[in-house]
Structures are given as structure tokens and as C-alpha cells.
C-alpha positions in Angstrom: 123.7 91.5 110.1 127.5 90.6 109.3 128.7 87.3 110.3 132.2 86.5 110.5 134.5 83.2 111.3 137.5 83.1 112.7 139.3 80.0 112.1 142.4 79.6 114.3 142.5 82.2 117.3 146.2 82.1 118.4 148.1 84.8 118.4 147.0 86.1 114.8 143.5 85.0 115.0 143.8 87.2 117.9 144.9 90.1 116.1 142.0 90.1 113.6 140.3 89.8 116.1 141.4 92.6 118.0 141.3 94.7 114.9 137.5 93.9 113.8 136.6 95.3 117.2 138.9 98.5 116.7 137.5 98.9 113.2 133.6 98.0 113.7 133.1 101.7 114.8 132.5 102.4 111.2 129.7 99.8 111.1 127.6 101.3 114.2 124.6 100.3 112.6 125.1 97.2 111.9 125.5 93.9 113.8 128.5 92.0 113.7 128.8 88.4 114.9 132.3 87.2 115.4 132.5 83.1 115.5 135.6 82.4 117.1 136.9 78.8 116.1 139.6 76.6 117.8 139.9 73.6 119.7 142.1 74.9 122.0 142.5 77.9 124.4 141.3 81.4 122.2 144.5 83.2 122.1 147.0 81.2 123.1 146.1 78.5 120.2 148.2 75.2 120.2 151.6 76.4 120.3 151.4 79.1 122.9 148.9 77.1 124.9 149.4 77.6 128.8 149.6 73.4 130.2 152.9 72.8 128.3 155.6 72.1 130.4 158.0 75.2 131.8 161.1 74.0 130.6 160.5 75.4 127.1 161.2 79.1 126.3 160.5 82.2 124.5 163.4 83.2 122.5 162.2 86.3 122.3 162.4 89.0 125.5 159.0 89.9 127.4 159.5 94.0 125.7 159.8 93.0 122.4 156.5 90.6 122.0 152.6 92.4 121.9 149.6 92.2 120.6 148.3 95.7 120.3 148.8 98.5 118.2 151.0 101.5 119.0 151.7 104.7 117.3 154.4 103.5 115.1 152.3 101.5 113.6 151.3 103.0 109.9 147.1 101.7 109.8 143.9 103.1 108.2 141.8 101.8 111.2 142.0 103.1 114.9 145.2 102.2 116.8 144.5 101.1 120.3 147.1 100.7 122.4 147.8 97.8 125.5 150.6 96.2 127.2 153.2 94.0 125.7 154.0 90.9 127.4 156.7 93.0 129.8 154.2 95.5 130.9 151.2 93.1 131.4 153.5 90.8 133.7 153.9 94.1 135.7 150.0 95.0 135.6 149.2 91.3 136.8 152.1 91.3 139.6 151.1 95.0 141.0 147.6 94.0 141.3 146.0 95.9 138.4 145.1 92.6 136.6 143.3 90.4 139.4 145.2 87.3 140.0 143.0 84.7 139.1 146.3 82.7 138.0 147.7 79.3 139.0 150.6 80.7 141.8 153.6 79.9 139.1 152.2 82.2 136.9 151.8 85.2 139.1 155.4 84.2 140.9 157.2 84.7 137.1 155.3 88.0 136.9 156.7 89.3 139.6 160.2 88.1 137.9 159.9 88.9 135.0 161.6 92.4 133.7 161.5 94.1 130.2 164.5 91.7 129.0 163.4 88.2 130.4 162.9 85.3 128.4 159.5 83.9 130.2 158.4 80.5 129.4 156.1 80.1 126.4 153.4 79.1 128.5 153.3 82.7 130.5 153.1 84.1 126.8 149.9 81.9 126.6 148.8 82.9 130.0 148.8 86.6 128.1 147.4 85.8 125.1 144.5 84.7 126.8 143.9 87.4 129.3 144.5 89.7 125.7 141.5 87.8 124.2 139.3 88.1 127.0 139.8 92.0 127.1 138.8 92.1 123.8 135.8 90.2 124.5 134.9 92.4 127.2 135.7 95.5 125.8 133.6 94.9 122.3 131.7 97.8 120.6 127.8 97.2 121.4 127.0 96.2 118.0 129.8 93.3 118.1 129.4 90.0 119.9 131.1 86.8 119.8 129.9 82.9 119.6 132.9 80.6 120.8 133.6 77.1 119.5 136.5 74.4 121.0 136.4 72.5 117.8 138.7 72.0 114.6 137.1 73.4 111.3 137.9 70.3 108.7 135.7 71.5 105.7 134.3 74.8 104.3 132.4 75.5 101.1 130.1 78.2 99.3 126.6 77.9 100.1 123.4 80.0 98.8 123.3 84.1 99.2 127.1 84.8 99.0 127.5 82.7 102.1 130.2 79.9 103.2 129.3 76.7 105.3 131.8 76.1 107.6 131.7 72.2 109.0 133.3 71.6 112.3 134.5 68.1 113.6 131.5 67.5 115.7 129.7 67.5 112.7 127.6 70.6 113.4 127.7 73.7 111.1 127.9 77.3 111.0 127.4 79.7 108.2 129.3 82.8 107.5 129.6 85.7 105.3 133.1 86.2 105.8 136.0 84.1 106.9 139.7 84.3 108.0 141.8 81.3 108.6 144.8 81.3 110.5 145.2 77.6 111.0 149.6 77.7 111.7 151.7 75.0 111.9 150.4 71.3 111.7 151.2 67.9 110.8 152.7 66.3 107.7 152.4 63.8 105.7 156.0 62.1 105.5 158.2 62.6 102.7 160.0 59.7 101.2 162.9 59.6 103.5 160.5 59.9 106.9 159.0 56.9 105.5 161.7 54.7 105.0 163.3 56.3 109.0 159.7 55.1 110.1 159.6 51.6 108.5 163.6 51.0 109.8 162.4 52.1 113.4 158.8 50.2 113.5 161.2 47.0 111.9 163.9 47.0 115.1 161.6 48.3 118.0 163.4 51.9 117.8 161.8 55.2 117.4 161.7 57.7 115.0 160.3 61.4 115.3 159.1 63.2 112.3 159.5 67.0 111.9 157.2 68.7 114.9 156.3 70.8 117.8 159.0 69.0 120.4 156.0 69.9 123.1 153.8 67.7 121.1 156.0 64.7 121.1 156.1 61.8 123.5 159.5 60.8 124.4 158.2 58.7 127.5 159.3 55.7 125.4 163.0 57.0 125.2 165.2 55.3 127.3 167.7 56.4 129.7 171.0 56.2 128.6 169.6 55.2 125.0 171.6 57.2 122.2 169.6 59.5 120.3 170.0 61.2 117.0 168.9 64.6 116.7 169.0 66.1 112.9 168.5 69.7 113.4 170.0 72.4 115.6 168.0 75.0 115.5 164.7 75.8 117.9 163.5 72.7 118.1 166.8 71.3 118.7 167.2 73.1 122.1 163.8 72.5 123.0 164.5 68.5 123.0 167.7 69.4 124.4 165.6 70.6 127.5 163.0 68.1 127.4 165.2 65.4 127.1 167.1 67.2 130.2 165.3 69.3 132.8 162.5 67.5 131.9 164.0 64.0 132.8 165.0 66.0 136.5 168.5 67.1 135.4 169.7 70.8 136.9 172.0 73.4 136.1 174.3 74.9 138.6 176.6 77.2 138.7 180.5 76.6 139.0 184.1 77.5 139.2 184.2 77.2 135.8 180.7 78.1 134.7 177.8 76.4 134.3 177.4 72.7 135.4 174.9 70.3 134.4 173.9 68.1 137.4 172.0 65.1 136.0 169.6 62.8 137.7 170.4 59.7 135.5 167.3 59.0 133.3 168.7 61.2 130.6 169.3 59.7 126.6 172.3 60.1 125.2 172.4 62.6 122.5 174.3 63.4 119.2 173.0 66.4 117.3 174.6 67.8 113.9 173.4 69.6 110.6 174.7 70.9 108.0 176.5 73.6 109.1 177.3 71.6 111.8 177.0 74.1 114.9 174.0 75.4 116.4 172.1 79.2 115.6 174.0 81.8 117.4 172.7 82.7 120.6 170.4 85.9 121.3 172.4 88.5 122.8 171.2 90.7 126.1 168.8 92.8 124.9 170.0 96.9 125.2 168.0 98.0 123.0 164.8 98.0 125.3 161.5 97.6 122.7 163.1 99.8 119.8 165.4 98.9 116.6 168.3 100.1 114.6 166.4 102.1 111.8 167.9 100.7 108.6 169.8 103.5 106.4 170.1 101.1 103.0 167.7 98.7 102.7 164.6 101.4 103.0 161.2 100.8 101.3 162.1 103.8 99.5 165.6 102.5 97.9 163.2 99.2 97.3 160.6 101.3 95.3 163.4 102.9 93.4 165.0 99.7 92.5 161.4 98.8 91.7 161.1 101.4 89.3 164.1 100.9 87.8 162.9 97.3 86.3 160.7 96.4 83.4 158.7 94.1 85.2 159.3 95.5 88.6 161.0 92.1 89.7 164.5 92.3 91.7 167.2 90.3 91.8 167.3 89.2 95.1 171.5 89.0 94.7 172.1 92.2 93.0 169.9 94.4 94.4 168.5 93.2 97.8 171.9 91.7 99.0 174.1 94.1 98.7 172.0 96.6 100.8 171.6 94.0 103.5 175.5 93.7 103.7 175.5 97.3 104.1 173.3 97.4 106.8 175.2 94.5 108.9 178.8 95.5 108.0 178.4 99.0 109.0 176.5 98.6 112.5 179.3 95.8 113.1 182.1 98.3 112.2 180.9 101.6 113.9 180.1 99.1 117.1 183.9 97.5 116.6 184.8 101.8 116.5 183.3 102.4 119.7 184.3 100.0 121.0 187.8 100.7 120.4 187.8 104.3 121.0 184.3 106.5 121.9 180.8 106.9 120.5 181.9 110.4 119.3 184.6 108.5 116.9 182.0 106.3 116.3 179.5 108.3 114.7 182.1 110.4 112.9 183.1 107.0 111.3 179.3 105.3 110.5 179.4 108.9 108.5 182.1 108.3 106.4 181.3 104.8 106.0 178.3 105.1 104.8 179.4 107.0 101.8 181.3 104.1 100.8 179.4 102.0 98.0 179.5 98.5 99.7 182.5 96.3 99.1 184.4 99.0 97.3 188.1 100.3 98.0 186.8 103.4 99.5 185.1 101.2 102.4 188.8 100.1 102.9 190.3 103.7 103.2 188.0 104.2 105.6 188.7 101.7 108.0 192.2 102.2 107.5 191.8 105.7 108.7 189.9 104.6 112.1 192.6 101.9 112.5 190.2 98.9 112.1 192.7 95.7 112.1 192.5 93.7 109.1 191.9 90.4 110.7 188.8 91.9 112.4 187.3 92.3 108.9 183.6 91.2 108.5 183.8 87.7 106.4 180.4 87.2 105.1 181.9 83.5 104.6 183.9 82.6 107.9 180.1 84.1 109.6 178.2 81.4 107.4 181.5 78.6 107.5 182.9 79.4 111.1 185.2 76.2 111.0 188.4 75.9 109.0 189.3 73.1 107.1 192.1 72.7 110.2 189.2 71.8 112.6 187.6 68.8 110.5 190.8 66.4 110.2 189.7 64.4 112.8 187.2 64.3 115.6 189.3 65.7 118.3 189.8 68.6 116.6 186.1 69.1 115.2 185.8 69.3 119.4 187.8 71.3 120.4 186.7 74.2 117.4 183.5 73.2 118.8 184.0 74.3 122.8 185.7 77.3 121.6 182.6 78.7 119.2 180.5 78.2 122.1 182.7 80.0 124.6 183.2 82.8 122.2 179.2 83.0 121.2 178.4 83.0 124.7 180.6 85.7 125.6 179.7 88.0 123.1 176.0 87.2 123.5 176.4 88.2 126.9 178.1 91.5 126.3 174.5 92.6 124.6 172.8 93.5 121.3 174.9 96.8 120.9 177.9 96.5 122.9 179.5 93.2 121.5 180.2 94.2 117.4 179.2 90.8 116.5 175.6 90.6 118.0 175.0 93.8 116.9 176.0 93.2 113.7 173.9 90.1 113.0 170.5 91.6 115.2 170.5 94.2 112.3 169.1 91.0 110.3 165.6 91.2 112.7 165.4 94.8 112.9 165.1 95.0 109.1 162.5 92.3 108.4 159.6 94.9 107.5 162.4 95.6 104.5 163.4 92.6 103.7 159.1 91.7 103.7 159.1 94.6 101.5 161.1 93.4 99.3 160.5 89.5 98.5 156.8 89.6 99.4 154.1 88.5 96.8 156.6 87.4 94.3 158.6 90.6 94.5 161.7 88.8 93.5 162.9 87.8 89.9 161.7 83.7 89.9 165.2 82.4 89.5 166.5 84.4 92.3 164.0 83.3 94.6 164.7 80.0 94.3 168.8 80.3 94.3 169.2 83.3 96.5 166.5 83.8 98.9 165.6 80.0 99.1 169.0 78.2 98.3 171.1 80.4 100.9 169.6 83.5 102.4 166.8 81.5 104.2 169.1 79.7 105.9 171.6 82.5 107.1 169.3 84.5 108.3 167.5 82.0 110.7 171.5 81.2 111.5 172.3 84.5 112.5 169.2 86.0 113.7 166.5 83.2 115.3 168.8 81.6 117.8 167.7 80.7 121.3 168.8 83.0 124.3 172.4 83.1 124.8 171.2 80.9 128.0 170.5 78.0 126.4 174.0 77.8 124.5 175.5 78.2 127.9 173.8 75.1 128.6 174.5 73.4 125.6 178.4 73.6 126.5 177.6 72.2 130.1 176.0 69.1 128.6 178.9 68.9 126.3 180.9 69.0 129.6 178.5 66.4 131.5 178.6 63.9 128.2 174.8 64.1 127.9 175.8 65.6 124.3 177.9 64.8 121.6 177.9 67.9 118.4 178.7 66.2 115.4 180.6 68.0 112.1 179.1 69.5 109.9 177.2 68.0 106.6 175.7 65.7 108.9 173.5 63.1 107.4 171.6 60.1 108.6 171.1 56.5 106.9 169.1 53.5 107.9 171.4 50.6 108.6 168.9 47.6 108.2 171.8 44.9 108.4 172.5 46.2 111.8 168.8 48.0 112.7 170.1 51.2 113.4 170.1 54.6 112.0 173.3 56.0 111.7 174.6 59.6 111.5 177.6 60.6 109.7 179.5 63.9 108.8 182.4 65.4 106.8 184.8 64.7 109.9 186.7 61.3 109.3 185.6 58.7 111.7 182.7 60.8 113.0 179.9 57.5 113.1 177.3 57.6 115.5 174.8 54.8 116.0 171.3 54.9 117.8 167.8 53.9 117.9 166.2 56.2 118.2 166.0 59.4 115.8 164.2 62.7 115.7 163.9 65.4 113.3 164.4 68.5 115.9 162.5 71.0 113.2 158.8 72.0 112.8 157.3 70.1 109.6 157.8 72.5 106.0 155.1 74.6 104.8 153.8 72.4 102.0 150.0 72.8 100.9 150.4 68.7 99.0 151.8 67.0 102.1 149.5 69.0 105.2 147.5 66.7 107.2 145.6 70.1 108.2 141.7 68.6 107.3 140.7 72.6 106.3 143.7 72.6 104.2 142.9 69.2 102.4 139.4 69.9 101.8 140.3 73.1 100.0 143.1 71.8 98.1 141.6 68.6 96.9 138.3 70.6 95.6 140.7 73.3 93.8 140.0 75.5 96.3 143.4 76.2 97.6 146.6 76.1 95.3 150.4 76.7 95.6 152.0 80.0 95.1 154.0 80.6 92.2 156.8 83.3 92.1 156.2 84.6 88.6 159.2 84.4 86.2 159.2 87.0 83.3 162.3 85.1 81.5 162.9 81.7 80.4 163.1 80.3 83.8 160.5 78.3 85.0 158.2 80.0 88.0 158.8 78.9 91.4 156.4 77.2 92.9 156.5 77.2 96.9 154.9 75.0 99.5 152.7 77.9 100.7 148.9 78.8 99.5 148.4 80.9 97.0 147.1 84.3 97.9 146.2 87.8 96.8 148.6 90.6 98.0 147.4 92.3 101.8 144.5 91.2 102.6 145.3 87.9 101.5 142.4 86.4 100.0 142.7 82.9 99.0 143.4 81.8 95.6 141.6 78.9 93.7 143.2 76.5 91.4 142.0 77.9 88.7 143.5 81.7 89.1 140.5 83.1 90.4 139.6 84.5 93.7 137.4 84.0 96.8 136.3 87.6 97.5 135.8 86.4 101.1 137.6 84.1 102.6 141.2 85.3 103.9 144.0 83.1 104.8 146.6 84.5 107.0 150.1 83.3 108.5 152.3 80.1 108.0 149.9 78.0 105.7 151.0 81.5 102.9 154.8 80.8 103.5 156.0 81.7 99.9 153.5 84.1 99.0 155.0 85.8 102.2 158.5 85.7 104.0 159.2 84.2 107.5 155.5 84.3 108.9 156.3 82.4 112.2 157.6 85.3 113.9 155.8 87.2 116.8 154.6 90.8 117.0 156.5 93.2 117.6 155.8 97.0 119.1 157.4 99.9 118.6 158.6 99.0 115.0 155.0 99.6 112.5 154.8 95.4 112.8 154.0 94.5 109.4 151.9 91.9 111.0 149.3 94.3 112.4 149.1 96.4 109.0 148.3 92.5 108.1 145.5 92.2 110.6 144.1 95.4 110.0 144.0 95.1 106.5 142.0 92.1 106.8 139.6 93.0 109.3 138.8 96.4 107.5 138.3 94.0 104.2 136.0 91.9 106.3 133.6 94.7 106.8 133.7 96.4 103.6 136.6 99.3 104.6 139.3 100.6 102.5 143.1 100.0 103.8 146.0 101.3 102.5 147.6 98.6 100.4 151.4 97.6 102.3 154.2 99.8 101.9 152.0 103.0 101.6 152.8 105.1 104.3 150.7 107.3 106.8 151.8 109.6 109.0 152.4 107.9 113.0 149.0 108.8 115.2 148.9 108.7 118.8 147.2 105.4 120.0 144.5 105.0 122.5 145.8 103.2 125.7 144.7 101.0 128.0 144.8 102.4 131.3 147.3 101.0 133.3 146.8 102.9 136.4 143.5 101.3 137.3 142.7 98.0 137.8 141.6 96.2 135.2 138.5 94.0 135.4 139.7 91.0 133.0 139.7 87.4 135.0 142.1 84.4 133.9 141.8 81.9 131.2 138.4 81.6 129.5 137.3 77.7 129.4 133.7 76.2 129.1 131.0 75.6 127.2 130.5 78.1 124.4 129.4 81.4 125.1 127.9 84.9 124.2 129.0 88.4 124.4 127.8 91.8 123.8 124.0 91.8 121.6 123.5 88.7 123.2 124.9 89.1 127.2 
């Protein structure tokens, strides 16, 4: 008999999961036990779990996000094929899932098209109904034990096995195990400390970095001014709590969108550095497919690759270059059309992509389809959008700020391949399997790592490419309009004023000062393996266990050591202190941040997710299979699919005491 544990059954728990039952064909003869571990829901996890409130959102539309293979999808095991979020709100609202469902859940079903943003709580409501499909579609010699507790220790025990403690103080023992633990709490760095001794000192509040759905801001006063440092996800998502979720509505009006508010609201002054919020997600018109990329390819990456002693790039000379290829010449040939026709269009793309990037020949080109000057692509103006004309003084900083919302907007609404702009910067999530390609596992040059991808290419891209729906920038401008919300210039920074026992917020704009009481960190807490208060991850990090992840350096530059766990290349076994390795134990997702590149995103069909060739690979490890190794390509297979024209006999939610499946039913 096998025995594995699952630690952490969200959404890539779930895919493990999923993929041991796909893969255990090849173990007919033996039997498998699967013990699932989480103290929440199994499958929707923490973050995704289904009683959060429905004022946060998905920023991510209902075609795009899955769980299941498909046949792009490049795997050694079996691909079996199911709905994505989109087509399971169909199944549920036509009757082929029974509606075992609280009413809301089944009304937004029936609402909900291919390009709707659904509340993150539906997307839980799937995730669950995913993981009890699984569960009662296992192969005979699979079953599962189910356990609503945290995991806080693990450690190697007689006969190859692993003793896995759980917060009740009860045990189980394993052969293999995965962890997939996500996002937790951190301890505070040393300016959270001194923001939490300034707030605890005047009777104010201070939020450290989190999940805004985690936080209580019952104790928030309304009318009290609130600092908000951060405009990114979690920025909007306390802009909704702090707003819908206080009884506040938005209308529409003459003018566009009104807020409407009901008087218990805060007051709120947001700013960062750059000092205006992610763009906005554009319509989606690209249905569940992406722009194939022509420059950054895995095989240009090889070739660059091969090209090296050590096989390290340079993240600025020979990654970048390719990525501005990619965006500049989707934003062009979409400026082209729109302009003239697709016919012109394509004849242009053509020529342009002859053109080396940034070279004089890219200039003749334009020239010859008439592309204005001033509607160049700026790679600087994109990162800076303000002048040095709108920071002279606060009135102006306001006004640039009304009209980059209106203009974001606008062009978000005109959709992912119709406005040049949108299209231009969605290139930056269509080629993420590259760009993983490329800077995975330390495949970039130490020193480039840490100035390029780090220092400034982290930051663009989740500028450009991670935004909220275009929706909630809409809404962003209404509050402006209701004076719920003040955006401050950019720079912003916040101080603790103990003489006055206040925090205060401050930016490059003269005479922009804002005071308050209250302050909260609107972004999830870093990846940092010294500073989680995750009890798996101290336990395995205090007994040498667990370690950072170094991206080698081959020159006189020192390595760069991330906040993520160290761990092997796909299948991600975990690394010890000590450089050796744990043959079978697996971590997998944010806790590797470093050894792997923006692992908070979703799945994604129709695209060969990464993430599944990820799953797979682990769950064929887990059972002693071969997989090939990432970035070795197979040839696309047809996938098996669920059958969406019956009904399918798969309730709600699971819940209860723990239970058995399969050998043991």
C-alpha cells in the first residue's frame, strides 16, 4: 500500500490531487491512500473559501480559470478534461449539476457568461464541487481519508516514512507528501512594528500586510481617515469592504457612475509609489485562448541558453528585449487596424517583425503605415504616466489623476484586442509560461535577478498585467467623485508622528500631508521562509529542514537569496539546509516564490498551464512515474471529457466529520 498526504487542498492541492487520480491507472495493483489535509473547505482552501462576503471579486473572467486538463496541455500522464469555472456555472444553472446550492449561488450561475467576473466565493463554490467529483470519480484502488485540521509539524520516521502532526495533536504517517500550504501570516518587519506600537500607544489601528477578507475593520470608524499603502488587489478589495460592505451603492448617472453612500464609510487616502493604481482588466475578446508569442519562445530561450557558458541569462539583455518585442508589436499592429483594416494590419505585424527591436528599421516601418509619432510606445511614460507638469501642486496631481482614470477606463472598455493599449499590455499574461521558462529555478544570471527581474520587472508587470476589472476603476473614480477617496502622488510614504499620535502619509507633491489613525498595508504579506508564522513552515525551517533559495551567481556577485523555499526543479522536492534533498516530500506554490516566478496566479485552459505540467509532475513522482522534465515538449492529445450532456451526480459542498472513499466505502 502507498500512502500519501496532501497538505493544503485549495486550488493546487486540488490539482495534485486531481492528477494522482488520473495517473494511479498505472498503479492498478496497488492501493493508494490519499490523506487530504486542511482546516478549511477541500478545494476552495482559505482564500477561495465560499462564506466570504460577495463584495470581493475575481479579477480574472469565469473562461479563463479551470482546474482540469485539456489537450493543449503538454503532460506524460492522462489528460482528463472538465469544465472551467464558465462552463460549470452553465452545467449548475441548466440542471446538469443538481442544485444543492444556497439560492445566491445558483442565481449568479444563471448570470454568469464566459467573460464575467463572479465573486471569489462562486469560484470556491467550484472548487469544491471539483473536489467532490474527484472523490467520486476515483480509480477503485484509490481512496481518500479527510482531515479539517492545520499540519504544524512533520518529520522522518522508521521505514522511509514521514510523521505528519496535526493541531489536535493526533498523527498520521505517510510515505509521500506534498505541501501546498499558500499565503499566510507574518511576522512583522521592523517598520510594522514600530506602525503597531504607534497605533496600540494612541488607541488607533494598524493593519499589517494580509488577506483584506481576513481583516476586521468593525473597529473602523465612520468618517475616521484611513491610510491605505498599496494600490494594487488588496487595495480595491478594502476599497469595497470599506464601501459596499459599509451599505454604500453604485448607480448609474448622467455622467457615469455614482457612488451613493449610506454614511458609515471611513475616509480614505490611498497612494504608492507609482502613485496611481494597476491598470484595469480590459473586456475580455479573446474568449479562453491567447496571443501565441512570436519572440519570447521556449525555443529562442533554449538558444540563448545555449549560447552561455553557464547557461545563465541576463534577464536585461536577453529576456527584455524579446518581451518589448512581444508588447510593442501587438500594440502597433492593433493601433494599424485600428486605423485602417486587419488586412493592413497583418501586412504590417509582417514587416515589423523583421525589425530587430528598437532599431531604425522599426522606424521605417511605422513611417510607411503612417503611425504618428506621438502615439509611439514609451516603455517609460507606461511605467511614469505623470509628467513632472502634474506634481507641482496638489490640484494638479488631481486633475492628471481623473484623467488616467477616464482614459484607463475607456480603453479597458473597448477590450483586450480592440483598444492598442490593453492589448498591448495583456501580451504580458499570455506569455507567462515564457517568461516561467525563462527565470525559473535560477535561470537568470544572480545579479540580474536581483536588479532586473526583482528591482523593476516584478513590479511592471503586476502594473500592467494583474489589475482588477476595468469595473472596479470605474468605481474608484466615483468615490473620488463622492469624496470617500483621496489618491495621493506618487512616492508615497508613511511616518509615525508620536508628538501628534498619528501616522502620516506623504508624497513627492508639495503640500500633499495626510493624517489618520488608522493605517493598513492593502498588500498580501511577502514570501519570506525567516518571517512566516506558517507552524509547518517553522518547524521545517528551524530543524534545517527547509531553507531559502539562492539564485546561483557564476561571477563575483554574490548569489541571491529569495524569501521562497528552496527546491529542486519540477517536481519540486524540498531542499534541506544542508544542500541535500528529501526524496519525498514536495512543496508546491507561493511558499517556492523565488525558486519559481509569480505562483499566485490561477489556472488557466487552453494555454498548456504550466501549473498542471506542475501537478502532474508531482503526482507521477509521488507514485514512482517518469515525467517529462518542464520545457520538453510532447505532442497535444485529445483529452477525455466530462460529459456535459448528462447530469452529473456531484452534490454541494462537502462538510463533516472525516470520511472515506473508494477501498473503504
Amino acid at each position: 500500500m502507498k500512502s500519501v498526504g496532501l497538505i493544503g487542498v485549495g486550488p493546487r492541492g486540488l490539482s495534485v490531487l486531481e492528477r494522482l487520480s488520473a495517473n494511479a491507472a498505472a498503479h492498478a495493483g496497488t492501493d493508494i491512500v490519499v490523506h487530504v489535509i486542511d482546516p478549511n473547505q477541500f478545494g476552495s482552501g482559505e482564500v477561495w473559501r465560499t462564506d466570504q462576503t460577495s463584495h470581493l471579486i475575481m479579477n480574472i473572467v469565469a473562461s479563463q480559470i479551470t482546474a482540469f486538463t485539456d489537450n493543449t496541455v503538454t503532460i506524460s500522464g492522462p489528460l482528463h478534461d472538465g469544465p472551467n469555472l464558465s462552463a460549470w456555472a452553465h452545467m449548475l444553472a441548466t440542471g446538469k449539476i443538481p442544485n444543492t446550492y444556497p439560492r445566491e449561488v445558483f442565481d449568479e450561475a444563471v448570470e454568469t457568461h464566459p467573460d464575467s467576473y463572479t465573486r471569489r466565493s462562486f469560484y470556491g463554490h467550484y472548487l469544491e464541487w471539483v473536489y467532490e467529483y474527484i472523490v467520486s470519480t476515483l480509480p477503485p484502488n484509490v481512496s481518500i481519508r479527510e482531515y479539517h485540521h492545520k499540519a504544524v509539524s512533520v518529520s522522518d520516521v522508521e521505514h522511509g516514512n514521514q510523521a505528519v502532526v496535526l493541531d489536535d495533536g493526533s498523527t498520521i504517517i505517510v510515505n509521500q507528501l506534498m505541501m501546498a500550504v499558500g499565503h499566510g501570516e507574518a511576522e512583522l518587519a521592523a517598520e510594522e512594528k514600530s506602525f503597531h506600537r504607534l497605533a496600540d500607544t494612541t488607541g488607533g489601528h494598524y493593519y499589517p500586510p494580509a488577506n483584506p477578507a481576513d481583516v476586521n475593520l468593525d473597529l473602523v470608524e465612520p468618517g475616521e481617515s484611513v491610510l491605505l499603502r498599496g494600490m494594487g488587489l488588496c487595495f480595491f478589495d478594502y476599497m469595497a469592504l470599506f464601501t459596499l460592505g459599509r451599505g454604500g451603492r453604485f448607480v448609474p448617472g448622467d455622467a457615469g457612475l455614482r457612488y451613493l453612500p449610506s454614511g458609515d464609510e471611513p475616509r480614505l487616502v490611498c497612494g504608492s509609489r507609482r502613485g496611481v493604481p494597476l491598470h484595469g482588466r480590459a473586456s475580455n475578446e479573446k474568449g479562453d485562448s491567447r496571443i501565441e508569442p512570436s519572440f519570447l519562445t521556449e525555443d529562442k530561450i533554449q538558444e540563448l541558453r545555449l549560447q552561455r557558458a553557464n547557461g545563465k541569462l541576463d534577464f536585461q539583455g536577453d529576456c527584455w528585449p524579446l518581451i518589448a518585442k512581444e508588447v510593442e508589436t501587438t500594440y502597433y499592429t492593433r493601433l494599424v487596424a485600428a486605423q485602417n483594416c486587419e488586412a493592413l494590419a497583418s501586412e504590417f505585424r509582417e514587416l515589423y517583425s523583421g525589425a530587430p527591436w528598437s532599431s531604425e528599421l522599426e522606424r521605417i516601418v511605422l513611417d510607411k503605415f503612417h503611425v504618428p509619432v506621438e502615439l509611439s510606445w514609451d516603455w517609460d511614460r507606461v511605467a511614469r504616466p505623470w509628467t513632472e507638469a502634474d506634481i507641482v501642486d496638489t490640484g494638479a496631481w488631481r486633475e492628471f489623476v481623473r484623467g488616467y482614470l477616464a482614459v484607463d477606463v475607456h480603453e479597458a472598455k473597448q477590450g483586450n484586442v480592440t483598444s492598442p493599449l490593453k492589448a498591448a499590455v495583456d501580451v504580458l499574461r499570455d506569455i507567462r509560461n515564457e517568461l516561467r521558462f525563462a527565470i525559473n529555478n535560477g535561470g537568470i544570471e544572480a545579479d540580474s535577478y536581483r536588479r532586473h527581474v526583482q528591482g523593476s520587472f516584478n513590479s511592471l508587470h503586476a502594473f500592467l498585467s494583474i489589475g482588477p476589472p476595468w469595473s472596479r476603476i470605474e468605481e474608484l473614480d466615483a468615490l473620488i467623485d463622492a469624496g470617500i477617496v483621496q489618491i495621493a502622488g506618487p512616492r508615497f510614504t508613511v511616518d509615525c508622528d508620536y508628538g501628534r499620535g498619528s501616522f502620516i502619509g506623504t508624497s513627492m507633491v508639495p503640500g500633499d500631508e495626510h493624517r489618520a489613525g488608522v493605517l493598513a498595508d492593502a498588500m498580501l504579506p511577502r514570501v519570506d521562509l525567516s518571517r512566516t508564522k506558517n507552524r509547518l513552515l517553522c518547524d521545517l525551517r528551524q530543524r534545517g529542514e527547509a531553507t531559502h533559495f539562492s539564485v546561483p551567481s557564476s561571477s563575483a556577485a554574490p548569489a541571491c537569496v529569495t524569501g521562497g523555499a528552496s527546491v529542486t526543479e519540477r517536481p519540486y522536492r524540498l531542499v534541506r539546509a544542508n544542500g541535500t534533498v528529501h526524496a519525498r516530500r514536495y512543496l508546491f506554490g507561493v511558499p517556492t516564490e523565488g525558486a519559481n516566478w509569480v505562483t499566485e496566479t490561477g489556472i488557466r485552459p487552453k494555454v498548456n498551464s504550466i501549473t498542471l505540467g506542475d501537478s502532474d509532475a508531482i503526482a507521477r513522482s509521488i507514485l514512482g512515474l517518469p515525467s517529462r522534465p518542464f520545457g520538453e515538449l510532447d505532442n497535444p492529445r485529445q483529452a477525455l471529457p466530462i460529459n456535459q450532456s448528462s447530469t452529473v451526480i456531484v452534490g454541494g459542498p462537502s462538510g463533516g466529520p472525516a470520511r472515506e472513499f473508494g477501498l473503504y466505502d
